[in-house]
TORFISE-526509 format. One record per atom (N, C-alpha, C, O): residue in three letters; z, x, y. Coordinates in pm, whole numbers, padded with zeros to 5 digits, always signed. Layout:
BEGIN
alaZXY;...
END
This chain:
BEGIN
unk-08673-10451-03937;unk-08778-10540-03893;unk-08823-10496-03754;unk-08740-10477-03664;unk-08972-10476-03735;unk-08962-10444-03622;unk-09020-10590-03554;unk-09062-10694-03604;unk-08993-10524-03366;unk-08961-10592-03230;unk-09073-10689-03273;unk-09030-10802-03298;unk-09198-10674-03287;unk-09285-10734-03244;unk-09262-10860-03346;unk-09242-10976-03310;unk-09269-10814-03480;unk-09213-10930-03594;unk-09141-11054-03504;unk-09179-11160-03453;unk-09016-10980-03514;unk-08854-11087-03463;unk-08984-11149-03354;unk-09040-11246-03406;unk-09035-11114-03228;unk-09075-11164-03096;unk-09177-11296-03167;unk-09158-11412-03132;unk-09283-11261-03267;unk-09362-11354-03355;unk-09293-11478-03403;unk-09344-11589-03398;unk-09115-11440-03474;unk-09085-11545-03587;unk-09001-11643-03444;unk-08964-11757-03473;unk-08976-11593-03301;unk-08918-11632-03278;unk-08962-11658-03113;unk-08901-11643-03008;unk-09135-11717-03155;unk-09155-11733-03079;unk-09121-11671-02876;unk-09132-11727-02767;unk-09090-11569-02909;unk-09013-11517-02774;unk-09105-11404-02687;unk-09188-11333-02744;unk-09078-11397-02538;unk-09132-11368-02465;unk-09115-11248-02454;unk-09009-11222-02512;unk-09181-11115-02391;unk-09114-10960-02343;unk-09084-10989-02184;unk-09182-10986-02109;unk-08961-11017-02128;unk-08953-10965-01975;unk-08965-10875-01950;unk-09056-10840-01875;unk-08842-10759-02019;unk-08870-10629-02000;unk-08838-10545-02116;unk-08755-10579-02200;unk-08923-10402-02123;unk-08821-10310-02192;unk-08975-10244-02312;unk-09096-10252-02293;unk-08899-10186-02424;unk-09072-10140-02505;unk-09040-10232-02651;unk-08930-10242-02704;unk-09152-10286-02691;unk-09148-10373-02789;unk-09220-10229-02900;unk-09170-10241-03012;unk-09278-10155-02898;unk-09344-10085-03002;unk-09273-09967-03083;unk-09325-09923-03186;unk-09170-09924-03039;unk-09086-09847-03123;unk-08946-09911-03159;unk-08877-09861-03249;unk-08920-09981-03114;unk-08810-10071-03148;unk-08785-10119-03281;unk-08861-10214-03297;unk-08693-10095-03422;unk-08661-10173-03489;unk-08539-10209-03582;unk-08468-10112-03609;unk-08505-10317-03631;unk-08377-10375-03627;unk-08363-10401-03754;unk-08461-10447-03813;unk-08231-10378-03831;unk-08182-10424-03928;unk-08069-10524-03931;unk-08038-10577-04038;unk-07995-10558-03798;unk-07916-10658-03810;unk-07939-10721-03683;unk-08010-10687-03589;unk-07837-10857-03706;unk-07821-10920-03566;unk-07735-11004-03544;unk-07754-11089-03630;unk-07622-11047-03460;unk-07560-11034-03372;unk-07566-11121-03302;unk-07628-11097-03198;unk-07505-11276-03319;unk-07538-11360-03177;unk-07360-11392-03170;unk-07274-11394-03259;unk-07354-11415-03036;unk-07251-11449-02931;unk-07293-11455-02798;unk-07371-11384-02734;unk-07195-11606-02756;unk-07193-11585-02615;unk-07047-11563-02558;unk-06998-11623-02463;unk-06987-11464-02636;unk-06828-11415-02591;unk-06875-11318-02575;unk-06917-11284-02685;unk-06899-11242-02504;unk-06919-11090-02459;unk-06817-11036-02463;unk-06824-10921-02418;unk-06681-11076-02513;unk-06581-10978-02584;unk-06594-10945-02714;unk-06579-10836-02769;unk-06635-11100-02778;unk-06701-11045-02970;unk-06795-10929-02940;unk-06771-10815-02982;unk-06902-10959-02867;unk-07031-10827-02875;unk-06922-10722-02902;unk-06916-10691-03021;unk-06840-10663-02828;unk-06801-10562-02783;unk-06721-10500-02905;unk-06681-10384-02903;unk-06703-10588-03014;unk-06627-10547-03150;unk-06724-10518-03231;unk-06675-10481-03338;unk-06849-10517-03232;unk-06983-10478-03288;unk-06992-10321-03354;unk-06953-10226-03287;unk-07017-10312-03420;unk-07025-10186-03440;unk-07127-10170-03564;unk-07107-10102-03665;unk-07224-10237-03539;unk-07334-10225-03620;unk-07438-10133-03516;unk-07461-10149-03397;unk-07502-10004-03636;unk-07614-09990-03568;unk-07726-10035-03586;unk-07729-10094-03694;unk-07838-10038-03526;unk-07948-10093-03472;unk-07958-10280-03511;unk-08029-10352-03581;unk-07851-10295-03426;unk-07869-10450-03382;unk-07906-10518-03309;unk-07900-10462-03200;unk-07965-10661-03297;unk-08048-10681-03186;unk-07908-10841-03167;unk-07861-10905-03262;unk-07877-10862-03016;unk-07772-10938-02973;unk-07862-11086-02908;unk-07924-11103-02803;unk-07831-11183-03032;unk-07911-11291-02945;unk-07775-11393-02855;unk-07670-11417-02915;unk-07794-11436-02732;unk-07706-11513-02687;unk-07763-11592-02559;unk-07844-11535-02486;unk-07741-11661-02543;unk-07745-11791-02423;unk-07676-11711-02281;unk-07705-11750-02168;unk-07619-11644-02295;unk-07538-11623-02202;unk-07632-11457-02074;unk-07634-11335-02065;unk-07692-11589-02004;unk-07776-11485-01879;unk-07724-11481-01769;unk-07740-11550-01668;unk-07643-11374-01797;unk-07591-11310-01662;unk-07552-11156-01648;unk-07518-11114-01759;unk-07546-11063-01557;unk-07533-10958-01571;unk-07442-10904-01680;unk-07491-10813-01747;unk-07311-10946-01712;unk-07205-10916-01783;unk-07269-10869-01923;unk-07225-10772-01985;unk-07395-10959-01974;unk-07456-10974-02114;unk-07513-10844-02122;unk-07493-10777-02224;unk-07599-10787-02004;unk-07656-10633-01990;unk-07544-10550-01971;unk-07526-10450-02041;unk-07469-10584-01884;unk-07318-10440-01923;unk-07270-10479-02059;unk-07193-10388-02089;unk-07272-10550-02140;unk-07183-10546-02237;unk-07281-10484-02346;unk-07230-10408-02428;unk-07403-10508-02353;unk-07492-10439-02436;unk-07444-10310-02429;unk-07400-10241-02521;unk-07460-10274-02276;unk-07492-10123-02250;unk-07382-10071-02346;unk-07410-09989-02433;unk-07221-10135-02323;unk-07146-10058-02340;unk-07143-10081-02542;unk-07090-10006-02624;unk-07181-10144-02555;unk-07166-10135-02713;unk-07271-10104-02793;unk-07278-10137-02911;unk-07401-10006-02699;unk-07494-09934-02780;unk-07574-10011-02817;unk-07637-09969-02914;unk-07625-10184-02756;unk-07723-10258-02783;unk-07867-10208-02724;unk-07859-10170-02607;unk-07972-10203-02774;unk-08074-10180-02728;unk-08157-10300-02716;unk-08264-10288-02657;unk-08126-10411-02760;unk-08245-10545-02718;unk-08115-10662-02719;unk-08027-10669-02805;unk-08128-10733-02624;unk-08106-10892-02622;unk-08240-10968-02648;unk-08358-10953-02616;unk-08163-11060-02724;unk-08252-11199-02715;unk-08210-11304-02684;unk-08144-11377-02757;unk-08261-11341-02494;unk-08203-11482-02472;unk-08229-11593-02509;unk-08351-11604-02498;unk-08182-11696-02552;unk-08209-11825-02657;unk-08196-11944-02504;unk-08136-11927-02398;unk-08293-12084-02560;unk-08207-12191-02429;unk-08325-12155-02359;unk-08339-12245-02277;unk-08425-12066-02345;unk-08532-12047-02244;unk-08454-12054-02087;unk-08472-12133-01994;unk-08370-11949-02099;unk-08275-11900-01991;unk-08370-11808-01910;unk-08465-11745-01955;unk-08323-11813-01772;unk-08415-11760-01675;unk-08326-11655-01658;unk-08204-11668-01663;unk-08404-11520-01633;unk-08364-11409-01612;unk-08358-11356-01535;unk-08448-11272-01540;unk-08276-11342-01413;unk-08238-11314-01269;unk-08328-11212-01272;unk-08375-11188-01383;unk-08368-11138-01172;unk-08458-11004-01147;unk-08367-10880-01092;unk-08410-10765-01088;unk-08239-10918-01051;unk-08081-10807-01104;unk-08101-10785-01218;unk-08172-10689-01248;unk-08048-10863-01310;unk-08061-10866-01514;unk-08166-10763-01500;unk-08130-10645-01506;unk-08315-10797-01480;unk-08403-10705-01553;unk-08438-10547-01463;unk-08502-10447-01495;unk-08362-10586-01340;unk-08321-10425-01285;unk-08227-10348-01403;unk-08289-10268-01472;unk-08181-10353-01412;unk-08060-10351-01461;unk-08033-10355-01616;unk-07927-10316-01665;unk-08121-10399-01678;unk-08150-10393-01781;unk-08297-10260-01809;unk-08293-10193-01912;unk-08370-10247-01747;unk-08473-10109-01723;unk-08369-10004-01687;unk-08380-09891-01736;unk-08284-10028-01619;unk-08174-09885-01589;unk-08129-09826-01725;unk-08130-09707-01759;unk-08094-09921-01788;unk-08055-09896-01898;unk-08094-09873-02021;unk-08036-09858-02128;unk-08227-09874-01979;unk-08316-09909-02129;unk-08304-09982-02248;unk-08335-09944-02361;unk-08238-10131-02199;unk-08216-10201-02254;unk-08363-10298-02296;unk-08435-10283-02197;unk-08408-10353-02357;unk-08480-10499-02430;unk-08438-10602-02392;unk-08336-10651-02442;unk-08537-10689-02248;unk-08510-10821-02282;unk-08621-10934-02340;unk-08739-10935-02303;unk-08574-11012-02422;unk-08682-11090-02423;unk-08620-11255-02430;unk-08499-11276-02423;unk-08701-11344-02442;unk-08682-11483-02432;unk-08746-11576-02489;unk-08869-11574-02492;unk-08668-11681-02549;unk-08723-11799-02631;unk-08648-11892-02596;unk-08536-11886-02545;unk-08732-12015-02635;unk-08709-12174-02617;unk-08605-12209-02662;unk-08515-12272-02606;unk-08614-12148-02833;unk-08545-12198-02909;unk-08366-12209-02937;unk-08316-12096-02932;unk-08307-12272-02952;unk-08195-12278-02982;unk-08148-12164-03037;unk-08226-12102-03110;unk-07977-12095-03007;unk-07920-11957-03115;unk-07909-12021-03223;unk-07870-11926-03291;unk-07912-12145-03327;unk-07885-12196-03442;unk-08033-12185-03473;unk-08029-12168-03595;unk-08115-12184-03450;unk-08259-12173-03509;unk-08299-12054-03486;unk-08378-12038-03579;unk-08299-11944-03417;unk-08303-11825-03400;unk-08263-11770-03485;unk-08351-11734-03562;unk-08129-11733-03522;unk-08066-11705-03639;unk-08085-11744-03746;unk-08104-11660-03834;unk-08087-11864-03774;unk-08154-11912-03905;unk-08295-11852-03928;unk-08310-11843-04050;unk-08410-11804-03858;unk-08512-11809-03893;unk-08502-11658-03908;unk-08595-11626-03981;unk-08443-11565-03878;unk-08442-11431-03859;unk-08371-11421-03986;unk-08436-11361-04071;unk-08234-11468-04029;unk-08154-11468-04153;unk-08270-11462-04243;unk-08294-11355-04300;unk-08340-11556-04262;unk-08440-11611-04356;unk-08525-11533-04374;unk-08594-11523-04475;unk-08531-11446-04245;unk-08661-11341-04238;unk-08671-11174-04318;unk-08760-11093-04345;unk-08494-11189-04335;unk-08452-11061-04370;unk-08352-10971-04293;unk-08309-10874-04356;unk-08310-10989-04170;unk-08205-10955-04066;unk-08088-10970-04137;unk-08055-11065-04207;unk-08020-10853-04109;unk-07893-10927-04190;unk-07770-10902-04098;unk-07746-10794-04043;unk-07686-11028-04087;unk-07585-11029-03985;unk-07484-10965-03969;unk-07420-10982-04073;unk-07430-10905-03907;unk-07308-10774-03872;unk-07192-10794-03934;unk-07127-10698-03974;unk-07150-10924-03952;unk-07010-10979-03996;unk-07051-11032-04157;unk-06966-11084-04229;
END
């Protein structure tokens, strides 16, 4: 599925990163940034509540290329340093991770576990 789709079904914003070559066959929500780290799906997109730097190192280190923050969480301007270093994807929505997921499940995403 590509970026722009998921950003459409899920209502969500681009802070930073490239929405046009980007695309995803699974996904991935936690806000344990030790689960992320047992991931081993490729091209997954990691939705979680949890905005703070740790969420961009833990991507980095487990080969995530997009977060999606849920909760309409504000995104420090460290995070999106820091997330461009890395060429990481951020983006953002209103919506709840239980409706996020559900609507992406529904959409065709299919979950890692």
């Amino acid at each position: 599925m590509k970026l722009k789709e998921i950003m459409k079904l899920t209502d969500a914003e681009l802070v930073c990163g490239d929405v046009d070559s980007l695309e995803y066959s699974n996904a991935f929500s936690s806000d344990l940034m030790s689960d992320v780290l047992t991931n081993e799906a490729d091209e997954a997109i990691l939705i979680t509540g949890l905005a703070n730097v740790q969420a961009i190192r833990t991507a980095e280190m487990a080969d995530i290329s997009c977060i999606l923050f849920v909760r309409d969480k504000t995104i420090p301007p460290n995070m999106v340093r820091l997330a461009q270093e890395s060429d990481i994807t951020i983006l953002k929505t209103r919506h709840t991770m239980f409706w996020v997921c559900g609507v992406l499940y529904q959409a065709g995403l299919v979950p890692v576990y």
